[in-house]
C-alpha positions in Angstrom: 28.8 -27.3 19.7 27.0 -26.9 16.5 28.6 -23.9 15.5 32.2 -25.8 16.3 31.4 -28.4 13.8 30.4 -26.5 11.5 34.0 -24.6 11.2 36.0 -27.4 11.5 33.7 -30.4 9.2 33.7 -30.0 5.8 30.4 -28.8 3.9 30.1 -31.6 1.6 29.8 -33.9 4.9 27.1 -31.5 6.3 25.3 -31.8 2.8 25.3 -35.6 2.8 24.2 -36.1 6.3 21.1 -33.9 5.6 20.2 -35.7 2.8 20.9 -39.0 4.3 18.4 -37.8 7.5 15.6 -36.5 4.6 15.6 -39.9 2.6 15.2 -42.0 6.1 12.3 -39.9 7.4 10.4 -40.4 4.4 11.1 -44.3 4.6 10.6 -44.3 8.1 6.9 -43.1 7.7 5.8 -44.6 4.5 6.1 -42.3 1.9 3.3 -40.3 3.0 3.3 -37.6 0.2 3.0 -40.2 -2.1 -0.8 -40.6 -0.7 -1.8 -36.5 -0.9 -1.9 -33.6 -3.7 1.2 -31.8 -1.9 1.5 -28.2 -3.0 4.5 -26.6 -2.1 4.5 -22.7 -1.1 7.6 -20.6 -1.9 8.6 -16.8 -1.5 10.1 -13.8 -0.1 6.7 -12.9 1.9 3.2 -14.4 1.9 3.9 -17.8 2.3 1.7 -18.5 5.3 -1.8 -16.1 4.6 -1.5 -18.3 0.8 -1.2 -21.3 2.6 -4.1 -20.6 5.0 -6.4 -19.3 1.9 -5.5 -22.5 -0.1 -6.6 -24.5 2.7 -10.0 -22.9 3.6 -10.8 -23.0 0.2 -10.5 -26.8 -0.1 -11.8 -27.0 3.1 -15.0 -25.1 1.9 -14.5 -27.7 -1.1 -15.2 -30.7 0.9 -11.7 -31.4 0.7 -9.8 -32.5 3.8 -6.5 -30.7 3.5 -3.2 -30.3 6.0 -0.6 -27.4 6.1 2.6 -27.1 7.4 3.6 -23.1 8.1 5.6 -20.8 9.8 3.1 -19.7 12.1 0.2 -22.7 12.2 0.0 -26.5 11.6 -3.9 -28.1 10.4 -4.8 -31.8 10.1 -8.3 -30.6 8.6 -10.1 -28.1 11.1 -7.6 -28.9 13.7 -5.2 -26.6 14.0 -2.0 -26.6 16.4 0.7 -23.6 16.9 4.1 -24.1 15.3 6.2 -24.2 17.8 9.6 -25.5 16.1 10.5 -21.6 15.8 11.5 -22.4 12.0 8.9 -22.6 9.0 9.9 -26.3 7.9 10.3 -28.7 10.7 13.3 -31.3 11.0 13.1 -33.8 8.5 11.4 -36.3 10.6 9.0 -34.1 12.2 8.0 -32.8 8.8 7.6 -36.3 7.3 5.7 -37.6 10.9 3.0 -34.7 10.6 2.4 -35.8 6.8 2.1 -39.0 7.9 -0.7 -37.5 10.6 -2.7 -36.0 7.4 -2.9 -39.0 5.6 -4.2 -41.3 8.1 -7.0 -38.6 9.1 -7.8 -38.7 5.6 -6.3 -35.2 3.9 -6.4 -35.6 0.0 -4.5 -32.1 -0.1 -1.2 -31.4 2.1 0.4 -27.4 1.8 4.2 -27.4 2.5 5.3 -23.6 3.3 8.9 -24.4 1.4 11.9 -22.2 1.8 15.1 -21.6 0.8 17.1 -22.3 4.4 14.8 -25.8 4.4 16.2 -26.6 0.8 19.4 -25.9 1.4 19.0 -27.9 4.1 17.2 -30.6 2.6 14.2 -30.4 4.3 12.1 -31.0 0.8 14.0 -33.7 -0.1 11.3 -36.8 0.4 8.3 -34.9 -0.4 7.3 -35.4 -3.5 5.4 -32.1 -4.7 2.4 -31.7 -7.4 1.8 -28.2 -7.2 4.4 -25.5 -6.9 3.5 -21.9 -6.2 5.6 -18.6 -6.8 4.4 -15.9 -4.4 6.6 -13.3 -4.6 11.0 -12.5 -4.2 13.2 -10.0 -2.9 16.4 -9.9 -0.7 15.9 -11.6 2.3 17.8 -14.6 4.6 20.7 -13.6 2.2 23.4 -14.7 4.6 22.0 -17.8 4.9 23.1 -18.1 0.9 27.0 -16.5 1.2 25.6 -13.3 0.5 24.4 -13.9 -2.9 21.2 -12.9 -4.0 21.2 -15.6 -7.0 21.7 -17.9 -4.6 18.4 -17.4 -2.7 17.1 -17.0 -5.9 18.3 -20.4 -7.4 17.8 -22.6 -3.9 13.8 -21.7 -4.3 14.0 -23.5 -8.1 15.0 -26.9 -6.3 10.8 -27.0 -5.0 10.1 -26.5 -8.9 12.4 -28.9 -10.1 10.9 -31.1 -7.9 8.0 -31.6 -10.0 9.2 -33.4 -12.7 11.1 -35.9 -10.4 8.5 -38.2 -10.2 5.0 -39.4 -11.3 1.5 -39.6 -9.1 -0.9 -41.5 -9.1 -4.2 -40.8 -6.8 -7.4 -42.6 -7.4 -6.3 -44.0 -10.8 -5.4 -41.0 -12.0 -2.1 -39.3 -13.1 -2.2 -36.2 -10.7 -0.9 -33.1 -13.1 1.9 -30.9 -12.1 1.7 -27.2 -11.9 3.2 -24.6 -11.8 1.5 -20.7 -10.2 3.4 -17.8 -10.2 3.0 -14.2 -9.5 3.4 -12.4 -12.5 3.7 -8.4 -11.0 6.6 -10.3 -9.5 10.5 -9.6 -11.9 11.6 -13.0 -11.2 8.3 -14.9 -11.9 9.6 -16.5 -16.0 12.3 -17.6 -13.9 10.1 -20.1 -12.0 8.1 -20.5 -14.8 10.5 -21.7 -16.9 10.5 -25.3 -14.8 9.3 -28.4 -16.3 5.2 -28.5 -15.5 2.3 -30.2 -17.1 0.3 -27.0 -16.8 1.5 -23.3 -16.1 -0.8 -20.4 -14.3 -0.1 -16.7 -14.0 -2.0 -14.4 -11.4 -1.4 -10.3 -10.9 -2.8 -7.4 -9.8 -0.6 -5.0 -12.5 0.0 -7.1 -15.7 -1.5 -9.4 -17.5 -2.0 -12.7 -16.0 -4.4 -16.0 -16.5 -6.1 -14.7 -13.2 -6.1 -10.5 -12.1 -7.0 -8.9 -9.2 -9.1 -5.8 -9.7 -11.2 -3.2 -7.6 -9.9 -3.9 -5.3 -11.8 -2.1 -2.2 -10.5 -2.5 1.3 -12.5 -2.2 4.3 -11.9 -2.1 8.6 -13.3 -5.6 8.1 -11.7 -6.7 5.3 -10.9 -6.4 1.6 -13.5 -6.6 -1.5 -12.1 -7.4 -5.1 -13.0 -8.9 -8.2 -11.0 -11.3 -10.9 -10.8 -11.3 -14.2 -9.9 -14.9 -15.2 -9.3 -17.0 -18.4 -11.4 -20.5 -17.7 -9.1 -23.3 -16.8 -11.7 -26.2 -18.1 -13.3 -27.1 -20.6 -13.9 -25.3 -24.3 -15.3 -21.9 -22.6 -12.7 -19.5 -24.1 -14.1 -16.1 -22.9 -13.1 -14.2 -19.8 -14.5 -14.8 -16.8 -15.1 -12.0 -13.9 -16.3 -12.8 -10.0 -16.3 -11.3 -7.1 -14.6 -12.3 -3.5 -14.1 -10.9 -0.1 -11.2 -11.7 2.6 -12.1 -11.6 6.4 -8.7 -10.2 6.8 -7.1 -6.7 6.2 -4.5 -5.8 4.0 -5.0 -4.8 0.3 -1.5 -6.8 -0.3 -3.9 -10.4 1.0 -5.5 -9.8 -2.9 -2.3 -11.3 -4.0 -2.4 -14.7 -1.3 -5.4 -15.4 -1.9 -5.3 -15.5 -5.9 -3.4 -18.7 -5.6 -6.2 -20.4 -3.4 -8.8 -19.2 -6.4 -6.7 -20.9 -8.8 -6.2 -24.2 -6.9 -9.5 -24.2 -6.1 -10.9 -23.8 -9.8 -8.4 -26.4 -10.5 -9.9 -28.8 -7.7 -13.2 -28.3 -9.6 -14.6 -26.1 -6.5 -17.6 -23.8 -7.3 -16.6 -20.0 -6.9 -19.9 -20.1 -4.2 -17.9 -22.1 -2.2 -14.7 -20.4 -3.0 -16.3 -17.3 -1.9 -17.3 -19.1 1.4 -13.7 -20.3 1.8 -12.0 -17.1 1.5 -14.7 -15.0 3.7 -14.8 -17.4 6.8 -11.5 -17.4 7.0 -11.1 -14.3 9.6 -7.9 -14.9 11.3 -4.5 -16.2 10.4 -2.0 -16.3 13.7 -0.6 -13.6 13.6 -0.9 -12.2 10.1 -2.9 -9.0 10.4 -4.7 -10.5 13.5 -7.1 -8.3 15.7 -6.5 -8.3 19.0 -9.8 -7.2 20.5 -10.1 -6.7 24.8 -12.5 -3.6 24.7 -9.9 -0.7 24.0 -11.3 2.2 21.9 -8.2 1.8 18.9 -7.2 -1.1 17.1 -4.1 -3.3 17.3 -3.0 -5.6 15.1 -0.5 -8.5 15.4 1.4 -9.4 12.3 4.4 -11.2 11.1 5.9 -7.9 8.9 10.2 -8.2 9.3 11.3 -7.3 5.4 10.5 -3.9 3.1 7.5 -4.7 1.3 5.4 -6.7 4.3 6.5 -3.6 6.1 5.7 -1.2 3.6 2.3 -3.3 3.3 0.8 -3.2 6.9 1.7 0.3 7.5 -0.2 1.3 4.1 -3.2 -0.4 5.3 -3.3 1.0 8.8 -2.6 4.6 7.0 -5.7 3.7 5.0 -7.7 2.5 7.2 -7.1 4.9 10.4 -9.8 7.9 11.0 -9.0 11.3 9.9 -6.7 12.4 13.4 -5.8 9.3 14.3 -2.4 7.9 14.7 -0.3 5.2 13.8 2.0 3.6 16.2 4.2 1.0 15.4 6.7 -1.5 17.3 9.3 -3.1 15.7 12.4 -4.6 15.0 15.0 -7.3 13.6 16.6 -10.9 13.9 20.0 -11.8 15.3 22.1 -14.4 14.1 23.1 -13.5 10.8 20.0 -12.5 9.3 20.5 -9.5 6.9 21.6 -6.6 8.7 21.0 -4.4 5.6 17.5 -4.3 6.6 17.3 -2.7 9.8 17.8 0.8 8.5 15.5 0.6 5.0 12.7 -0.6 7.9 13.7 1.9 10.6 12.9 4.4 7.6 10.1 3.3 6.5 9.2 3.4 10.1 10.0 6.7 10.3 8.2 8.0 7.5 5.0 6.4 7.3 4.1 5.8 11.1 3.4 8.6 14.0 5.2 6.7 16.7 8.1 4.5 16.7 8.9 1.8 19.1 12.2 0.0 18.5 12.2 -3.5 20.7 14.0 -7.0 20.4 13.0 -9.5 18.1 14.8 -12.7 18.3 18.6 -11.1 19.0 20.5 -15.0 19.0 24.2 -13.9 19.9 24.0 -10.8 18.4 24.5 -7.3 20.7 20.9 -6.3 20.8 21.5 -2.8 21.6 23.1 -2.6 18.0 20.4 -4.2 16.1 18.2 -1.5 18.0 20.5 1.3 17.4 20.6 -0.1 13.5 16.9 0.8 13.3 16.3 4.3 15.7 19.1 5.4 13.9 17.3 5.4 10.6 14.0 6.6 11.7 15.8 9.3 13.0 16.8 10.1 9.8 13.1 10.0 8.8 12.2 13.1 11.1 11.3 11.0 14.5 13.0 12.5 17.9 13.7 9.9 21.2 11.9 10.6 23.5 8.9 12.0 21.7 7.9 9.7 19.2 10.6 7.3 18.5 11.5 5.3 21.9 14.1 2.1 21.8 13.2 -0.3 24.8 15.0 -3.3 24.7 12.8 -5.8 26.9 9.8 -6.4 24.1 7.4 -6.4 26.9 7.8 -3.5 27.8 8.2 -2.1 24.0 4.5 -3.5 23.8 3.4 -1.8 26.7 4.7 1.8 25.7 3.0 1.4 22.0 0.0 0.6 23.9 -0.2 3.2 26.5 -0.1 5.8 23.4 -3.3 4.3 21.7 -5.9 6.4 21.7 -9.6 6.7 20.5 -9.2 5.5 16.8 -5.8 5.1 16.6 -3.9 2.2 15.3 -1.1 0.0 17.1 1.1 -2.7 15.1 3.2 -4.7 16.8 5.6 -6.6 14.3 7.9 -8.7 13.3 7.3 -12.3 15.4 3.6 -12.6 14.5 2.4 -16.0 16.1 6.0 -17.1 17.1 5.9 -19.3 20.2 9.4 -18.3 21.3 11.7 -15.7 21.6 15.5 -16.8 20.9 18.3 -15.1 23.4 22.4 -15.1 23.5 23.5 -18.9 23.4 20.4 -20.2 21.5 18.2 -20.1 24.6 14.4 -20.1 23.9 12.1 -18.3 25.7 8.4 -18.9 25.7 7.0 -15.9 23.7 3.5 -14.8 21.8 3.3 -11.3 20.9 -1.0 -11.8 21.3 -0.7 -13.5 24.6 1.3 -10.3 25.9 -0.5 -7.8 23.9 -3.8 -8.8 25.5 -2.1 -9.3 28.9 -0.9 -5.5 28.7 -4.0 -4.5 27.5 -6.0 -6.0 30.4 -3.3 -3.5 33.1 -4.5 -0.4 31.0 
């Protein structure tokens, strides 16, 4: 039915009504960003791990802070699934759960933002404070006609947003800011928004905060950062060390917004340290899954190039001399970017040892072709059927056959629905679905 209405009612009527819906769920719940720091989190990739980093951090800072992500929802240290199977809830739901935080007493709510939500106006009625650039390439691109600009521009709406209204917390004027990847092409862009204040962070240019040796660990990753104070008359270049109780050399870049916000909060590096180490698992962003096998697997949230390109660089890294890696994998239905599926079936191809090519979330599309998109390329790459490339629709049993090929120090990644609580079929039918739940199920039958 939805589909029906949306061929036959003009777009300017879609636009209204989800407007109309945004401005009566903030009403209807009082406003509730109007009570919190909001900090809105927007990006091609890395939205959720930055999220999660911000939030231990101010945790670890004594303060109580809420998050709304694609993968997890906290109300302080309680945490929930998200189980809406899109990264910013309806309107109302959004605006409910805000209203949650303040009444158990968050000063701090983090708003994973995107461009689908904007378009969509799923921002519209949260008034924002702090507005971080993560990263952008092409992704979600039919979502936006096609048009890379487009996705480009929709993101800009969260920064705009900053200079739509004034705060006041506490008797004070709460400052708007702007953070922004600087290794990133498109980061001046987002820069270039209205903001009381304006931090840069990088790993390979120059930035207000850089990410340097960077060491990373079967535990972890080590690194230090150079920083330029943000306070007080100190001018000289600061340099500390931090560690992440996740993998990934790529998590330098999340957390250097949590560092910043942080040092902005006034929180002590000691207890930024604190925040970013005890923070050892994200749902299903480079999660362990550990049931006494003798390799590793991981559960993360890769679907795109570079998160792709990212997880398979760490388990190249990080596996023993010998060792393989085996990776399952695949891509969305429903007008997602098909372009995808063969620059990731190469990749696949190249940079793993085995390749298993399983369903994702197929909608209406003919999930034989999304598959075929993908074995299609990897074949390219070198792989052979039947050796060590194998397409298995059923994702269940995809998990099963990258499992049953672990061995003693090999690694096994199983991407592209992370913590997702649903897998979505032909006709928009949900299935209950978490890629840990049957990962450690299947493990428990070797």
């Amino acid at each position: 039915m939805k589909n029906i209405l949306k061929k036959i009612v003009p777009r300017a009527i879609f636009t209204i009504y989800h407007w109309m819906l945004a401005v009566c769920a903030s009403w209807r719940y009082g406003y509730p960003s109007r009570k919190m720091i909001v900090i809105g989190v927007t990006g091609t990739k890395g939205k959720t791990s930055t999220i999660n980093f911000i939030w231990s951090c101010l945790q670890a800072g004594g303060f109580k802070t809420g998050i709304i992500s694609t993968a997890n929802i906290r109300i302080g240290d309680t945490e929930s699934m998200n189980e809406y199977h899109m990264t910013m809830p309806g309107r109302f739901a959004i605006q409910k759960l805000m209203s949650e935080m303040v009444k158990a007493g968050c000063k701090y709510c983090i708003v994973e933002t995107t461009s689908e939500g904007i378009n969509q106006y799923r921002h519209v009625g949260i008034d924002y404070d702090i507005a971080v650039f993560t990263n952008l390439s092409p992704e979600h691109l039919p979502s936006h006609a096609g048009s890379f600009e487009n996705y480009k521009a929709a993101k800009l709406k969260m920064f705009r947003a900053l200079e739509s209204h004034e705060k006041t917390l506490g008797g004070k004027i709460v400052e708007k800011v702007i953070i922004a990847n600087k290794d990133n092409e498109h980061a001046d862009y987002y820069l270039a928004a209205i903001a009381d204040r304006k931090v840069t962070f990088a790993i390979d240019n120059s930035a207000d905060f850089i990410g340097c040796n960077i060491l990373e660990t079967d535990v972890g990753v080590n690194f230090e950062v150079m920083s330029h104070p943000l306070t007080g008359a100190q001018t000289e270049i600061q340099k500390a060390a931090f560690g992440l109780g996740i993998l990934g050399r790529f998590n330098v870049y999340n957390a250097l917004p949590a560092i910043v916000i942080a040092r902005l909060a006034g929180i002590g590096d000691e207890q930024i340290r604190n925040g970013l180490s005890s923070l050892a698992k994200i749902p299903g962003r480079m999660e362990k899954i550990e049931a006494g096998q003798n390799f590793t697997v991981i559960v993360d949230y890769a679907h795109e190039k570079q998160s792709m390109t990212g997880v398979l660089m760490t388990a190249n890294n990080l596996k023993p001399i010998g060792a393989k890696t085996i990776v399952l994998l695949g891509a969305e239905g429903g007008g997602r970017d098909k372009s995808k599926r063969p620059i990731m079936g190469e990749l696949a191809g190249e940079m793993a040892d085995y390749v298993i090519v399983s369903n994702v979330d197929p909608y209406d599309d003919d999930p034989k072709e999304i598959l075929e998109d993908i074995a299609v390329a990897a074949e390219g790459a070198g792989k052979i059927r039947g050796e060590n490339l194998f397409v298995i629709e059923d994702r269940r049993e995809g998990i099963r056959k990258a499992l049953s090929l672990g061995k003693a120090g090999d690694i096994v990644l199983i991407t592209g629905k992370g913590a997702e609580q649903s897998m979505v079929m032909a006709d928009g039918k949900k299935i209950p679905w978490d890629d840990r739940t049957v990962v450690r199920e299947e493990l428990a039958m070797l």
